[in-house]
C-alpha positions as CSV (number, residue, x, y, z in Angstrom):
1,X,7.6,-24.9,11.8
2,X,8.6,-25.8,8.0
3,X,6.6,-26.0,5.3
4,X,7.2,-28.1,2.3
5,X,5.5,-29.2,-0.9
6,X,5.9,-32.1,-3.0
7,X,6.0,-31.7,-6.7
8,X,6.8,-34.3,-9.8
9,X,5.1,-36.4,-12.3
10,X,1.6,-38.8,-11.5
11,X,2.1,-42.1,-9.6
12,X,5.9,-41.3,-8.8
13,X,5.4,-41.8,-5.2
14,X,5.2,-38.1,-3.4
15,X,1.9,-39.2,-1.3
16,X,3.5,-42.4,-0.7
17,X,6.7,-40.4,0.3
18,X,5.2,-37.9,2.7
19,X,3.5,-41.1,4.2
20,X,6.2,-43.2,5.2
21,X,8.1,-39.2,6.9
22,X,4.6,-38.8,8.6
23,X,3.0,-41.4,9.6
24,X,-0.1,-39.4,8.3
25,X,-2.2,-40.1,4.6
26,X,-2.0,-36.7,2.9
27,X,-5.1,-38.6,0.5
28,X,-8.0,-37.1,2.2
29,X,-10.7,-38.7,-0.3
30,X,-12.2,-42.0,-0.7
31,X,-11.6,-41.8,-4.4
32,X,-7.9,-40.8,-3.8
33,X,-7.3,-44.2,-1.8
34,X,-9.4,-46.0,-4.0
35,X,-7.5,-44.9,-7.4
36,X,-4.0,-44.3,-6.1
37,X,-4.5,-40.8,-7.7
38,X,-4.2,-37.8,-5.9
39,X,-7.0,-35.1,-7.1
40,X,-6.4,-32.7,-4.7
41,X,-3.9,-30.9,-2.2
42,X,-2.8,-33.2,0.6
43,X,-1.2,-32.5,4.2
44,X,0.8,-33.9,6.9
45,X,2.9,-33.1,9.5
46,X,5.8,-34.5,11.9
47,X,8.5,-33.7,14.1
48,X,12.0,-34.5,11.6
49,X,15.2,-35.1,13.8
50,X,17.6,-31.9,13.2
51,X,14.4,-30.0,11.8
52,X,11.7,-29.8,14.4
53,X,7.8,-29.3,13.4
54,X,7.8,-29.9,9.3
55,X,4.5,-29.8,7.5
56,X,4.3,-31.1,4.2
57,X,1.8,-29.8,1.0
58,X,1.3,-33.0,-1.3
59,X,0.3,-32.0,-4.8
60,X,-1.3,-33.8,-7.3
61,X,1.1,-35.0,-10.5
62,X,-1.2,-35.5,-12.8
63,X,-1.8,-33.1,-15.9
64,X,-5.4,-32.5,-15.2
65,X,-4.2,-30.8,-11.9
66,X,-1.7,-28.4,-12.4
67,X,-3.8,-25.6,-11.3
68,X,-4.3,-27.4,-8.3
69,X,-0.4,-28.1,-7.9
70,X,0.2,-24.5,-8.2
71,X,-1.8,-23.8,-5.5
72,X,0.2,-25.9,-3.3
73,X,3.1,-24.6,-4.0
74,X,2.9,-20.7,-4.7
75,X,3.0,-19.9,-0.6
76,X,5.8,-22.6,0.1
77,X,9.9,-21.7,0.0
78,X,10.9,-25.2,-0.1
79,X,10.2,-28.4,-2.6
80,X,11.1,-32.3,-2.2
81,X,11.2,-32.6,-6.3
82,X,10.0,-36.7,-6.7
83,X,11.2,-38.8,-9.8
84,X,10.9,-42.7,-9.7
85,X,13.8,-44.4,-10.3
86,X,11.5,-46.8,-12.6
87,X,10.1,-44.0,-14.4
88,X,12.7,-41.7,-15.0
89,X,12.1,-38.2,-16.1
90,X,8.6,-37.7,-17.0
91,X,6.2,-34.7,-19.0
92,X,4.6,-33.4,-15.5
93,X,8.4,-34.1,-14.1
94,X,9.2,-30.8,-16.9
95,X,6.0,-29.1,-15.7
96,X,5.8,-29.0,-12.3
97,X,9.8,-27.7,-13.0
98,X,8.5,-24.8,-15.2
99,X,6.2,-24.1,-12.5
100,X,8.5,-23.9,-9.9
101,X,11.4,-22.3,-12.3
102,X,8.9,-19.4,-12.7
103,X,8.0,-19.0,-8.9
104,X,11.8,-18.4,-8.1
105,X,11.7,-21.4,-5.8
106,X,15.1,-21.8,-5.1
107,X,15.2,-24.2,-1.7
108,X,14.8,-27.9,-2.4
109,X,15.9,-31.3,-2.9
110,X,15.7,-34.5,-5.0
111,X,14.2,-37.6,-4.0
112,X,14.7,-41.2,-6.5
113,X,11.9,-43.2,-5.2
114,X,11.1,-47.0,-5.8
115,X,14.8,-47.6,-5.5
116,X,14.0,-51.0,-4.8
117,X,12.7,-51.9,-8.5
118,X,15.1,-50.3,-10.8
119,X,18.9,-48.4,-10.5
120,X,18.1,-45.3,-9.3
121,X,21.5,-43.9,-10.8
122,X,19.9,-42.9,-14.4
123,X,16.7,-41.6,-12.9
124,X,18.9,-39.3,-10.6
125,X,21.6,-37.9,-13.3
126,X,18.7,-37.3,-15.3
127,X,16.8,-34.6,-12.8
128,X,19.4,-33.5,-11.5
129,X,20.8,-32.0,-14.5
130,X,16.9,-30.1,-15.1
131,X,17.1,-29.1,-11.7
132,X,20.3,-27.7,-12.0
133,X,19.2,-25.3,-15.1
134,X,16.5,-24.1,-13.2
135,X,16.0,-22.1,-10.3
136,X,16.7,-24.6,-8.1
137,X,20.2,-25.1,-9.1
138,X,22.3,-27.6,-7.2
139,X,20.2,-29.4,-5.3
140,X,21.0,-32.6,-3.0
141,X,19.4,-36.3,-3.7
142,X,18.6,-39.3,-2.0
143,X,17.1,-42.4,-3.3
144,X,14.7,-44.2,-1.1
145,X,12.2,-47.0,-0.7
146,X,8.9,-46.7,1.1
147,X,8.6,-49.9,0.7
148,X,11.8,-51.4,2.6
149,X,12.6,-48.0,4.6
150,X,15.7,-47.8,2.8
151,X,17.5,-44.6,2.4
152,X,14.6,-43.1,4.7
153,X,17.0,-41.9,7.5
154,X,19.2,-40.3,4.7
155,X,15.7,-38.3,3.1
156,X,14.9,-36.8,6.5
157,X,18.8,-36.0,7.1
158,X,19.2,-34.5,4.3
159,X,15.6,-32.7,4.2
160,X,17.0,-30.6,7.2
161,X,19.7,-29.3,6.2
162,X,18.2,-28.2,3.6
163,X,15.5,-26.5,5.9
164,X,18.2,-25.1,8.2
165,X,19.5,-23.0,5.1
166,X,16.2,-21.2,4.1
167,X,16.2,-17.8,5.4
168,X,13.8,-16.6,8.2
169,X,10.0,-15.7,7.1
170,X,9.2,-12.1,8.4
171,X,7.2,-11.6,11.7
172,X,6.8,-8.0,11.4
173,X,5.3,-8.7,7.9
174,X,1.8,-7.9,6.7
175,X,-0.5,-11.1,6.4
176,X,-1.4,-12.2,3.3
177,X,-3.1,-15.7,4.1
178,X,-3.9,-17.2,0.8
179,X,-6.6,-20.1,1.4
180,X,-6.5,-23.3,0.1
181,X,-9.7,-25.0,1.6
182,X,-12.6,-23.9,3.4
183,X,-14.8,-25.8,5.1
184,X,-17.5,-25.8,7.9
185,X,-17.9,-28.0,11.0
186,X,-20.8,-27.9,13.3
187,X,-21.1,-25.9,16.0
188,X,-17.5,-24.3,15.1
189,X,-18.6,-22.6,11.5
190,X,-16.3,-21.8,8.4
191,X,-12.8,-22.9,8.4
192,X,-10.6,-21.9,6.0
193,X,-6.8,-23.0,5.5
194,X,-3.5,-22.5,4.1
195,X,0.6,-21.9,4.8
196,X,1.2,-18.6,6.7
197,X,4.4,-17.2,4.8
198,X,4.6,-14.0,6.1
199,X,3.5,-12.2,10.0
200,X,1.4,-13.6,12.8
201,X,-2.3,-14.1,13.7
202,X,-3.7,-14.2,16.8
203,X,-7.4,-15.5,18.3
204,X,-9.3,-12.3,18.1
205,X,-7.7,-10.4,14.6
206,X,-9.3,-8.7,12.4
207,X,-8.7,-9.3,8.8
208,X,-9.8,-8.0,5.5
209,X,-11.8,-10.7,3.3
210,X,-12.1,-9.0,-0.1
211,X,-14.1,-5.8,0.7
212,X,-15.2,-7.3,4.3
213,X,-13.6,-7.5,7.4
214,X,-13.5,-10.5,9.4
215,X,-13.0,-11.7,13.0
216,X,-10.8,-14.6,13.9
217,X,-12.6,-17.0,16.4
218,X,-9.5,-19.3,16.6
219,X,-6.4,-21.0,15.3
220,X,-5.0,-24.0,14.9
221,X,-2.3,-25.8,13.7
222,X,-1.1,-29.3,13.1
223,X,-4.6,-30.1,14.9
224,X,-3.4,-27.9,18.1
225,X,-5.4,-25.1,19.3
226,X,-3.3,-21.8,19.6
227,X,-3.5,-18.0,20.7
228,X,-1.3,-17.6,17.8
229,X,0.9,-18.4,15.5
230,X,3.9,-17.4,13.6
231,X,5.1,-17.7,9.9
232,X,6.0,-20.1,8.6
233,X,3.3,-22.6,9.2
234,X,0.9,-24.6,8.2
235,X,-2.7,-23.0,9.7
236,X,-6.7,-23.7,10.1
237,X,-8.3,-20.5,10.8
238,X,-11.6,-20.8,12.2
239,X,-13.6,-17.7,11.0
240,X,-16.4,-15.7,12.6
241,X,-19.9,-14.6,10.5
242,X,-18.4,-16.0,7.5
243,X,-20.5,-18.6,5.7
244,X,-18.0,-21.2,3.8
245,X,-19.2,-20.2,0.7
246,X,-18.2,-16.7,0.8
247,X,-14.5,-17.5,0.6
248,X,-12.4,-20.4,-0.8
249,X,-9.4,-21.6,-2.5
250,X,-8.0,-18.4,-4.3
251,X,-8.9,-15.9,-1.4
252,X,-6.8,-14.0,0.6
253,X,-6.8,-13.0,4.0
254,X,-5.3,-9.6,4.9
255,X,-4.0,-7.1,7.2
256,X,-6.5,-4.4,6.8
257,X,-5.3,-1.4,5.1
258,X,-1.8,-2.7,3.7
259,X,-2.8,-4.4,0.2
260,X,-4.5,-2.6,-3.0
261,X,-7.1,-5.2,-4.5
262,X,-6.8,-4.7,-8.2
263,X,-8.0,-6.1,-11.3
264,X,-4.8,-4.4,-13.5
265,X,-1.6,-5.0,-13.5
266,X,1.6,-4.5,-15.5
267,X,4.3,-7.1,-15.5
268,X,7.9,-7.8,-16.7
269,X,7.9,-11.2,-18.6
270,X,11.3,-12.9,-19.7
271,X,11.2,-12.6,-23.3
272,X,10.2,-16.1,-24.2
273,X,7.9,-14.9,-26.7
274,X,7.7,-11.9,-28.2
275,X,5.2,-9.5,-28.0
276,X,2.9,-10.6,-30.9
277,X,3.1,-14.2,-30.0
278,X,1.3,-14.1,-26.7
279,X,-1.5,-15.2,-26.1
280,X,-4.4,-12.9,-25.9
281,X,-6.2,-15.4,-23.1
282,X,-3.8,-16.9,-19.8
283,X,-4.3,-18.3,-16.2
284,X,-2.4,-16.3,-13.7
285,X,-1.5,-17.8,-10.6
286,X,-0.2,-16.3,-7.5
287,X,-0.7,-17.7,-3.9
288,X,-2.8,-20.5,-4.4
289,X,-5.3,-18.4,-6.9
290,X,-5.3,-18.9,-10.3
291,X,-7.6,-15.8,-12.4
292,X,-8.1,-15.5,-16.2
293,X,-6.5,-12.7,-17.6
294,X,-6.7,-10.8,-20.8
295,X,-3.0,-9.9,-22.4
296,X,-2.3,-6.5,-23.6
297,X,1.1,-5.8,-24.9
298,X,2.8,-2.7,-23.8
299,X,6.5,-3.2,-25.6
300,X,10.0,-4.7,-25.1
301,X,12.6,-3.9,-22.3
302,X,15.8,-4.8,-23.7
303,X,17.7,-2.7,-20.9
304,X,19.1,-6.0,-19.2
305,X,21.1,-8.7,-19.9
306,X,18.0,-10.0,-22.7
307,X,14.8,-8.6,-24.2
308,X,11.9,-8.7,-21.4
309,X,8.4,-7.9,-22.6
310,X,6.4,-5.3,-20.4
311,X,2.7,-6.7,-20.3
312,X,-0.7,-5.4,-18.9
313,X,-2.5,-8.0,-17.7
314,X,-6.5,-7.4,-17.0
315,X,-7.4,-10.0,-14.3
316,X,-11.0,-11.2,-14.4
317,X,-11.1,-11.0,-10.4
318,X,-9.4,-8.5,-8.4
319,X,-6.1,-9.8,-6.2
320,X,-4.0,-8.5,-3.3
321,X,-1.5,-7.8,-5.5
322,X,2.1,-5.9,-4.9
323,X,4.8,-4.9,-6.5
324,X,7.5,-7.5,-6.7
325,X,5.1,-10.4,-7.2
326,X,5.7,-13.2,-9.3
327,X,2.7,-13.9,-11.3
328,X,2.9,-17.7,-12.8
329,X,1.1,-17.5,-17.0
330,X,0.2,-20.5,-18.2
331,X,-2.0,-21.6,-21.3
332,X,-4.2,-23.7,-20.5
333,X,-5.2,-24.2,-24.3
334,X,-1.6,-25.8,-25.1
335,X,-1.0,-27.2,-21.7
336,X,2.4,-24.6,-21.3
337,X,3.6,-22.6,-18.3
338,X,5.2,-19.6,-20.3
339,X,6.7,-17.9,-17.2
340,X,5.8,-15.8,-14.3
341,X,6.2,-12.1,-14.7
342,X,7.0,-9.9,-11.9
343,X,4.6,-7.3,-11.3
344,X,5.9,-3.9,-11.8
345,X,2.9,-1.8,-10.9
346,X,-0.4,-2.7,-9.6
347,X,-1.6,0.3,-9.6
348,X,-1.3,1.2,-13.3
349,X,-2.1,4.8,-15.1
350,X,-5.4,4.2,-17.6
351,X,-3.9,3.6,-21.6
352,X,-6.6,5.8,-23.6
353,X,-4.3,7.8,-25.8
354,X,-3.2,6.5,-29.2
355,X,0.7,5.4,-28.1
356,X,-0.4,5.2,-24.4
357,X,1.4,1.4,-24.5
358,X,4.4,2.5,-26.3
359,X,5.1,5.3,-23.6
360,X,3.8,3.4,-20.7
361,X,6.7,0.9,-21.6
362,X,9.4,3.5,-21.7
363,X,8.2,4.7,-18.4
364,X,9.0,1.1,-16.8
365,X,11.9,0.4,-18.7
366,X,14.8,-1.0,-16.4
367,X,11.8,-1.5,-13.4
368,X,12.5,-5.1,-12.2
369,X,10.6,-4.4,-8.8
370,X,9.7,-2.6,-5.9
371,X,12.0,1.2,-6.3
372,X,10.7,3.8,-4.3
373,X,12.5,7.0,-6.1
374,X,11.3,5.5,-9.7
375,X,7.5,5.4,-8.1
376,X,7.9,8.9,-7.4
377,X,8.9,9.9,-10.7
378,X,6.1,8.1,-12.0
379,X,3.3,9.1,-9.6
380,X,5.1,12.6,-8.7
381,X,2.7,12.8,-4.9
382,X,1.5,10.0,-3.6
383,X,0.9,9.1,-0.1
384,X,2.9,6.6,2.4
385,X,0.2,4.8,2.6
386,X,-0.6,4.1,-0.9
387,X,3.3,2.9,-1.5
388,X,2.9,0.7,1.1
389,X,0.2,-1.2,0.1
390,X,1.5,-1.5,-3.6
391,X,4.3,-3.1,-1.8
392,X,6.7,-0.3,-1.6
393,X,8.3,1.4,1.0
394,X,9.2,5.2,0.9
395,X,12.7,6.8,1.1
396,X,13.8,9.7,2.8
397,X,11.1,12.4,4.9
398,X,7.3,13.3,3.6
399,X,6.8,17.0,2.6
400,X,4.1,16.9,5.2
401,X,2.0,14.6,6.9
402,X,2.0,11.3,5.0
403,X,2.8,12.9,1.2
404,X,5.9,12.0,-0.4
405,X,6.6,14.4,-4.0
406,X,9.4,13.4,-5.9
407,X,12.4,15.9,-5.5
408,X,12.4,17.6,-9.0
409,X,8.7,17.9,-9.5
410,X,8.3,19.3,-5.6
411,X,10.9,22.5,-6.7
412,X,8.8,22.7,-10.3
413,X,5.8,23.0,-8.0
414,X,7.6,26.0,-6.0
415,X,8.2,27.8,-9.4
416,X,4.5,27.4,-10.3
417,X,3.4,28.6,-7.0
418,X,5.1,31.4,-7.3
419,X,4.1,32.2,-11.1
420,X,0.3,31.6,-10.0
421,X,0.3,34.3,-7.1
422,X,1.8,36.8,-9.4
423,X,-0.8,36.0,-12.2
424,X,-3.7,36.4,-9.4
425,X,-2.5,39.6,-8.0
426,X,-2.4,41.1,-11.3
427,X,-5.5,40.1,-13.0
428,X,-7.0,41.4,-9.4
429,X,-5.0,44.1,-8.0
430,X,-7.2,43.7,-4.9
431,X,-7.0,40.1,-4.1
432,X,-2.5,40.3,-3.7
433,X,-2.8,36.3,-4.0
434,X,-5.1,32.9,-4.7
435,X,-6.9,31.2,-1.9
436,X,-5.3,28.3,-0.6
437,X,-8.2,26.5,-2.5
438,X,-7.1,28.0,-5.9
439,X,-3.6,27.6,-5.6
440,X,-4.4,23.6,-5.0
441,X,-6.4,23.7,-8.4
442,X,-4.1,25.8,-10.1
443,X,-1.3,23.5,-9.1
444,X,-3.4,19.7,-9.4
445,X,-2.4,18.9,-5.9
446,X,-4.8,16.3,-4.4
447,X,-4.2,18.1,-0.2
448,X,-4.3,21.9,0.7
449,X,-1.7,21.1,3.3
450,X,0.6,20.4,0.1
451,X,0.1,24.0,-1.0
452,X,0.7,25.3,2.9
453,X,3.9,22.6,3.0
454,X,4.5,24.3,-1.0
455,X,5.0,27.6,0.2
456,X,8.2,29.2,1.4
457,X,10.1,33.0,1.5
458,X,9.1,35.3,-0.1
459,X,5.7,33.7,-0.2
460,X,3.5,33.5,3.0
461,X,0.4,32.4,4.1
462,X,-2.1,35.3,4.9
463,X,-5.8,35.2,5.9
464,X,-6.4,32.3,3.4
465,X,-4.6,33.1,0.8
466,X,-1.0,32.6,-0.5
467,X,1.1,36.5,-0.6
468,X,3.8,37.5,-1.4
469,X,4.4,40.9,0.8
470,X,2.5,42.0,3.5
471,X,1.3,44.7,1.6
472,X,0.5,44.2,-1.9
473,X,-2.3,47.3,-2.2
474,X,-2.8,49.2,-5.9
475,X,-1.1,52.5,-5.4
476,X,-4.5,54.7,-5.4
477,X,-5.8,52.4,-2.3
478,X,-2.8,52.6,-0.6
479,X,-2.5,56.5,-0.6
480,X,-5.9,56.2,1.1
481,X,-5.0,54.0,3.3
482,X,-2.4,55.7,4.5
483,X,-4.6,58.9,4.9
484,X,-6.5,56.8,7.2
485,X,-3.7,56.0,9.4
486,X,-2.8,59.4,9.4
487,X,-6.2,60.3,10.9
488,X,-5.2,57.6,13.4
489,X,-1.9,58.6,14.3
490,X,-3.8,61.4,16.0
491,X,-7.1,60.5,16.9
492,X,-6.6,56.4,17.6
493,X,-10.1,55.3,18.3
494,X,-11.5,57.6,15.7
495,X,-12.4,55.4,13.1
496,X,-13.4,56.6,9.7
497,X,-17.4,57.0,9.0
498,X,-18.8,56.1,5.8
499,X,-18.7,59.3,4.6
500,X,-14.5,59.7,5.3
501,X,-14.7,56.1,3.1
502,X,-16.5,57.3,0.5
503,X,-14.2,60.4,0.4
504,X,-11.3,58.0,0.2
505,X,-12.8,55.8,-2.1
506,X,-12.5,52.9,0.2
507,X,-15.0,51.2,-0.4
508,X,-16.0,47.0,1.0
509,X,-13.4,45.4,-1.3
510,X,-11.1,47.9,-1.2
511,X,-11.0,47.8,3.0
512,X,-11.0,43.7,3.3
513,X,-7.8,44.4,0.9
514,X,-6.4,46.2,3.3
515,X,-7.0,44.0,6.0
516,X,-5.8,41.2,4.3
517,X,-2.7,43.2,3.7
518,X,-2.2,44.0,7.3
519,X,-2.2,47.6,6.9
520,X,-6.0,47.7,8.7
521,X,-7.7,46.2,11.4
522,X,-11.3,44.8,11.3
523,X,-13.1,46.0,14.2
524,X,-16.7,45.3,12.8
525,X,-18.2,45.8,9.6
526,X,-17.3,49.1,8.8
527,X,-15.2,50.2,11.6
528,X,-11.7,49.6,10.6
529,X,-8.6,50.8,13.1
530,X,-4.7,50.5,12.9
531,X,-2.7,47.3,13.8
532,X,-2.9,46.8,17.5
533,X,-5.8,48.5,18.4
534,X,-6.4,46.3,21.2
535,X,-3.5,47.0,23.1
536,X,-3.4,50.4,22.9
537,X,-7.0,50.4,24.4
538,X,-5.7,48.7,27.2
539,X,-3.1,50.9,27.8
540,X,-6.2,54.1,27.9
541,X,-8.4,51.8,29.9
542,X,-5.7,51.3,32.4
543,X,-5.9,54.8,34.3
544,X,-9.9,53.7,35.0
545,X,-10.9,53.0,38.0
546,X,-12.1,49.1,38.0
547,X,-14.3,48.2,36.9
548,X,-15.6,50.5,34.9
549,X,-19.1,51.4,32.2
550,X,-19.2,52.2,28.8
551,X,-19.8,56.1,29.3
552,X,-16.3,55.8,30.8
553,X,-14.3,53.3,28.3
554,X,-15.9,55.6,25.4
555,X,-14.5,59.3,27.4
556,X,-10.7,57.5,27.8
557,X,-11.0,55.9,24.2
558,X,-11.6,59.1,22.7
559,X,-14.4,58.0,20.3
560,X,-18.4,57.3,19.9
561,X,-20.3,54.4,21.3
562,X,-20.4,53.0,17.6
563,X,-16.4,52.3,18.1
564,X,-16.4,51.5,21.7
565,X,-18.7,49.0,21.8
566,X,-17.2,46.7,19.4
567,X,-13.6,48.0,20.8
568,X,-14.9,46.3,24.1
569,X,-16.8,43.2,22.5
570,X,-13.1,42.7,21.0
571,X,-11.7,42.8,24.4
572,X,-14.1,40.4,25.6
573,X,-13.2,38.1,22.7
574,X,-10.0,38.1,23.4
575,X,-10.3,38.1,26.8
576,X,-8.4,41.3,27.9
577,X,-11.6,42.3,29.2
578,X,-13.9,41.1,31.9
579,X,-17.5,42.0,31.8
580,X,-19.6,41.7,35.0
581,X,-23.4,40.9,35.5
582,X,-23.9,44.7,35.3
583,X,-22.3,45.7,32.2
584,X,-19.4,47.3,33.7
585,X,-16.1,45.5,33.0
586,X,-12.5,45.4,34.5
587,X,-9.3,44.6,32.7
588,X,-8.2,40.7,32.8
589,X,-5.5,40.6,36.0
590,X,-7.1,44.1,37.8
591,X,-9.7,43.7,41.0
């Protein structure tokens, strides 16, 4: 399917227009038919020759309804521009142009209505040269009748070709489903509707409402029932345990977990105005919702080809915004689109300090949209996630997990590291390095397995904490220790007793150093051994006959029942040791 909207001045024909394509009255209201005014968005849909399914979003021209005409129009790639050849070029003609200048549209074409009552040839070299200097550009034009049906054929020729040249929406897309009308009907509950530019939905997704999720009872679209349907397209969404009057015009629909609702957002607007001109009150409008917004002034960008001014906008209600988004500002006191800016961040850093704006504006100076690397410099770790849902997509590999670090801060953060375990080991000769915990604090990393992912040669991860040698004991403690091992070396199962400790000086702290060094084994509190304790018992337990008790483990172990019984509980544990229903225990593998 296509999607088009309408846009030009009041009573130049564009209802009248989609009518006589359609067959269908995009004037849904009474009043609408009774005036000849269109108040509010229209629809229709028909099969073109050369284009297929086309549906069409008819916006109102008058001046009261801009806001309403934006709506239309911000989802939809491709406009049928109206002027009456009997009216000419007209002051909603230049607005709804302004409007759709800012909004990039850049697909389109002209249509001279009322041919029949006046030369359409003024009308058209008129338009077409303020379509040409806008982002539409060159457009093709067609004058036409309704009334006779001339030039009809040549408006639906034309309006597919110009369809056939408008890129491919994204399937694999997130949706973002901006609604245009909601509505209930009995026995079916809230509808809601709007023009699908992006992705798919299916009977039985679950979408995010705001805060909420939501379940999709069905589809529809152009008044058929569907499993699903595909962007681009016009679609009636009919929504379960949602009551009509907790969403309307202005909401969006969403693919859970991929947008960032936020209420701040800084922006790159062409310098029109400067700075101190702005107004401190505007109407953003993106999708089809238009917010109030409060203007703060961050500085000029005069890195391109003119001076840009870097704004922070502060929206009165939270959007699903992302970087890269056009955001139409209009003044609704002087009746003046001023531009859209493109949203540069929408995720912006808090500006408390005295020349917060002046540096916030060097730090986006040259952005002009979504750039992975320059997020990183800005953020310096963030995760994927996050950058996707402000509309960025990260470059190159994560650090770990889902964290990305920008490249120059990653290797500053080594250098701390390393800094921060020398500091710790000195201030506390007994404790060679932080905890993984301190090192995060230390460092202001928001994950421990940054810090684990941080560390590398000669650094190493040891018992908790971050080392860097295996052995890192004050000199005093290590002559002890290696007293102990001495003892050891002779007697293996003869572990010190507290009164060899306190001969040594070894006291608690000084033996969980040691242990954390790796020069000592933990056994049990109090009953320390050398490195690999456990397999030399097996090797003495080995010329037992199987199984065997405890008066016989403790005789081949050389030691007391205070060291064999843990000895043989650490066996167990580690299950080189079986024990039986009578105590006595064989080795794992021996009958």
């Amino acid at each position: 399917m296509h999607v088009v909207a309408t846009a030009g001045h009041v009573d130049h024909g564009k209802s009248s227009l989609v009518r006589a394509l359609t067959g269908r009255d995009p004037d849904r209201y009474a009043e609408e038919k009774r005036r000849g005014l269109t108040i509010d968005l229209g629809f229709a849909w028909s099969d073109l020759p050369g284009a297929g399914a086309v549906a069409f979003v008819d916006v109102p021209g008058h001046e009261k309804f801009v806001p309403t005409m934006l709506a239309g129009v911000g989802p939809v790639p491709v406009v049928v521009f109206v002027v009456a050849a009997d009216g000419g070029w007209m002051p909603q003609s230049a607005e709804h142009l302004a409007a759709l200048d800012a909004l990039g549209v850049r697909h389109g074409m002209l249509v001279v209505t009322r041919a029949d009552l006046a030369d359409p040839e003024p009308a058209r070299a008129r338009a077409l040269a303020e379509l040409r200097a806008s982002s539409l550009g060159e457009v093709p034009s067609v004058a036409c009748s309704v009334v006779t049906g001339a030039g009809l054929d040549d408006v639906r020729r034309v309006l597919a070709d110009v369809l056939s040249r408008v890129p491919a929406p994204d399937l694999a897309a997130p949706v973002r489903f901006w609604v245009d009308r909601s509505f209930s009907i009995t026995g079916a509950g809230t509808v809601v509707t709007g023009t699908l530019s992006a992705g798919r939905i299916a009977v039985g997704d679950e979408l995010q409402l705001g805060e909420r999720r939501v379940h999709v009872r069905g589809v529809q679209s152009m008044d058929h029932d569907v499993d699903q349907v595909d962007a681009l397209a016009r679609v009636a969404l009919n929504l379960r345990g949602v009551d009509r009057h907790d969403v309307g015009r202005g909401d969006a629909l969403l693919t859970p977990g991929t947008h960032r609702l936020t209420d701040v957002v800084d922006v790159r607007l062409p310098g029109t105005e400067s700075p101190t001109d702005l107004p401190a009150q505007l109407v953003a409008h993106v999708g089809s919702a238009a917010v109030p917004v409060r203007t703060r002034p961050l500085g000029v960008d005069g890195s391109g080809d003119g001076e840009d001014v870097l704004v922070r906008l502060q929206l009165r209600t939270a959007l699903p915004l992302r970087v890269g988004d056009r955001l139409l500002l209009r003044d609704p006191a002087r009746h003046t689109v001023l531009g859209a800016g493109t949203a540069l961040d929408v995720d912006p850093p808090p500006l408390n300090r005295r020349g917060a704006a002046a540096a916030r504006a060097a730090d986006l100076a040259g952005v002009r949209g979504p750039d992975a690397a320059g997020e990183l410099r800005r953020r310096r770790v963030v995760r994927g996630e996050h950058l996707r849902s402000l509309g960025v997509a990260p470059t190159g590999a994560p650090v770990t997990g889902d964290w990305y670090v920008d490249a120059g801060y990653w290797a500053d953060l080594g250098r701390r590291l390393r800094t921060v375990v020398t500091e710790v080991a000195t201030a506390n000769p007994l404790q060679p390095g932080p905890t993984l915990e301190q090192a995060r604090r230390l460092l202001g990393l928001p994950a421990l397995e940054l810090v684990e992912a941080l560390v590398s040669s000669p650094l190493r991860v040891h018992d908790g904490r971050v080392v860097e040698r295996t052995s890192d004991l004050p000199p005093a403690v290590e002559r002890s220790v290696q007293l102990v091992l001495a003892d050891l070396a002779r007697e293996p199962f003869a572990a010190p007793d507290v009164e060899r400790l306190r001969e040594l000086r070894l006291g608690r702290s000084e033996l969980a150093a040691a242990v954390r060094a790796g020069r000592l084994e933990r056994v049990a509190e109090g009953i320390v051994l050398a490195p690999g304790f456990r397999d030399r018992a097996v090797g003495a337990l080995r010329a037992l006959p199987q199984p065997f008790s405890m008066s016989d483990a403790r005789r081949a172990l050389g030691t007391s029942r205070r060291v064999a019984v843990p000895v043989l509980e650490s066996l167990d544990a580690a299950g080189r040791t079986v024990r039986g229903a009578d105590d006595r225990r064989r080795l794992e593998g021996k009958p």
